[in-house]
C-alpha positions in Angstrom: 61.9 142.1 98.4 65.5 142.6 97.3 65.6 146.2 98.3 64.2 145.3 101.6 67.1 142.8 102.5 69.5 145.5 101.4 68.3 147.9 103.9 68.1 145.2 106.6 71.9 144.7 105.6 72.8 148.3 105.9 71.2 148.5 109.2 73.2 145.7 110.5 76.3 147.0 109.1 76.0 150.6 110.4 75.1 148.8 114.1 78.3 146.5 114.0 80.1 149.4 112.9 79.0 151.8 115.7 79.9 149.0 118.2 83.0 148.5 116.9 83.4 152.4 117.2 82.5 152.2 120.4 84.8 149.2 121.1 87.7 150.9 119.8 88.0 154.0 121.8 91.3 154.6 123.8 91.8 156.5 127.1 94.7 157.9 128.6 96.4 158.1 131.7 98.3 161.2 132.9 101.7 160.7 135.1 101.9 163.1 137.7 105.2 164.3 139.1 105.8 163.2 142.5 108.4 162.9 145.5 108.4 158.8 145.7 111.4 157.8 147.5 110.4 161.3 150.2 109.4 160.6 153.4 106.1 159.6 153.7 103.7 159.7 156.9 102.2 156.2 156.4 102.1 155.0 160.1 104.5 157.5 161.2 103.4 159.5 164.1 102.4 163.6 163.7 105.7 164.6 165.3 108.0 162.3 163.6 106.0 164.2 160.0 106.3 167.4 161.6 110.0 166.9 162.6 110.8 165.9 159.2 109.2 169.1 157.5 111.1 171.2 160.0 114.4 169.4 158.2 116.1 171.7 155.4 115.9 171.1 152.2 119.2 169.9 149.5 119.9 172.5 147.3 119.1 170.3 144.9 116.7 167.8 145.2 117.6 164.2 144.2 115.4 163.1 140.9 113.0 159.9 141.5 112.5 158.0 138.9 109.4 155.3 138.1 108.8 153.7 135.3 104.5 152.3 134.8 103.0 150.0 132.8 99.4 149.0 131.2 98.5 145.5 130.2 101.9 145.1 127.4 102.5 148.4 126.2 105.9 150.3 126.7 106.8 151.5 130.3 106.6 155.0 130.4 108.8 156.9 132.8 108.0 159.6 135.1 110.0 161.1 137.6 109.6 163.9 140.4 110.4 166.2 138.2 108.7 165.4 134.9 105.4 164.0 133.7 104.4 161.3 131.6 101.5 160.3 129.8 100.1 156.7 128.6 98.0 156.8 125.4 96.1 154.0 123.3 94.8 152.5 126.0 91.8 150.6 125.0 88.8 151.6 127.1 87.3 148.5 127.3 87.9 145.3 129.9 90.4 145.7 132.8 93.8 146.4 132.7 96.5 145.8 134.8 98.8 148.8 135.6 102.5 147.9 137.0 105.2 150.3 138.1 108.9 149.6 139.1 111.9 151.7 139.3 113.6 149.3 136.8 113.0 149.9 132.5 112.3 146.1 132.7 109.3 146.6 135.1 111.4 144.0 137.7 110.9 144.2 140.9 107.5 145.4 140.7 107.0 147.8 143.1 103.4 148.2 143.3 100.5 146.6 140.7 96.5 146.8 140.8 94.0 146.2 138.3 91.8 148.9 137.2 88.9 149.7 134.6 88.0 153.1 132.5 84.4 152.5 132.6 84.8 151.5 137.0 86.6 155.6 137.0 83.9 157.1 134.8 86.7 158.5 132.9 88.6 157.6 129.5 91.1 160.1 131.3 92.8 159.2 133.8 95.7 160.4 136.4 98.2 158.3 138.4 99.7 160.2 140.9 101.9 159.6 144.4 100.3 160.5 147.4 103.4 161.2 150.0 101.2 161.8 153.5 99.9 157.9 152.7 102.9 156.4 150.7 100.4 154.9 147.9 99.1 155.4 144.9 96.0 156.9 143.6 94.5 156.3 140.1 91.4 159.0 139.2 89.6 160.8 136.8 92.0 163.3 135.6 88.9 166.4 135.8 89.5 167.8 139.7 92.7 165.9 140.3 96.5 167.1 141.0 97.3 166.0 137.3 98.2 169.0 135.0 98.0 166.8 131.4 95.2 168.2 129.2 
């Protein structure tokens, strides 16, 4: 009887432990250089797009800076000419992601909820998209996002 209750015991134990395994893992997000204060097309007609392609450009181009945020970890910066990347990001629930061009994430400048297990992905990439002037969060496999 007493060795029977032991194994019931270790099968419970090795099932709480697998779920909290499972519970624990973290995804990531990759931060994907981008031109956010360009021109985007938005609403803008073809010609006025068109018109401002045709415009030279600055021998140097002017560094954008963003800083983003999930849930209360540390902002991470990226800027149109650098990457970041978020770690330790629990996989589990819904998160809320934040960026701002301000350290201390004020003004927000654009927020949305997301979820690892709503992507598919425990790898995820953030990235600019100019033509629409939004954001775009996706699986990191087939996207613009060069983090490994």
């Amino acid at each position: 009887m007493k060795q029977r209750n032991i194994h019931s015991w270790c099968l419970i134990a090795l099932a709480f432990c697998s779920a909290s395994a499972f519970a624990q893992r973290q995804g990531s997000i990759c931060l994907q250089p981008g031109g956010f204060d360009a021109f985007a097309k938005g609403a803008a007609t073809v010609e006025a797009y068109t018109a401002h392609q045709s415009q030279p450009e600055p021998a140097t181009p002017a560094e954008s800076v963003r800083y983003v945020q999930v849930d209360r970890l540390p902002p991470v910066k990226v800027t149109s000419l650098a990457p970041g990347q978020i770690t330790g990001i629990s996989t589990a629930g819904r998160h809320l992601l934040i960026i701002s061009k301000e350290p201390n994430m004020k003004p927000r400048q654009e927020a949305f909820y997301f979820s690892f297990g709503q992507q598919k992905s425990d790898k995820l990439c953030l990235w600019y998209k100019t033509f629409y002037a939004s954001w775009m969060l996706l699986p990191v496999r087939g996207s613009v996002c060069s983090c490994k």
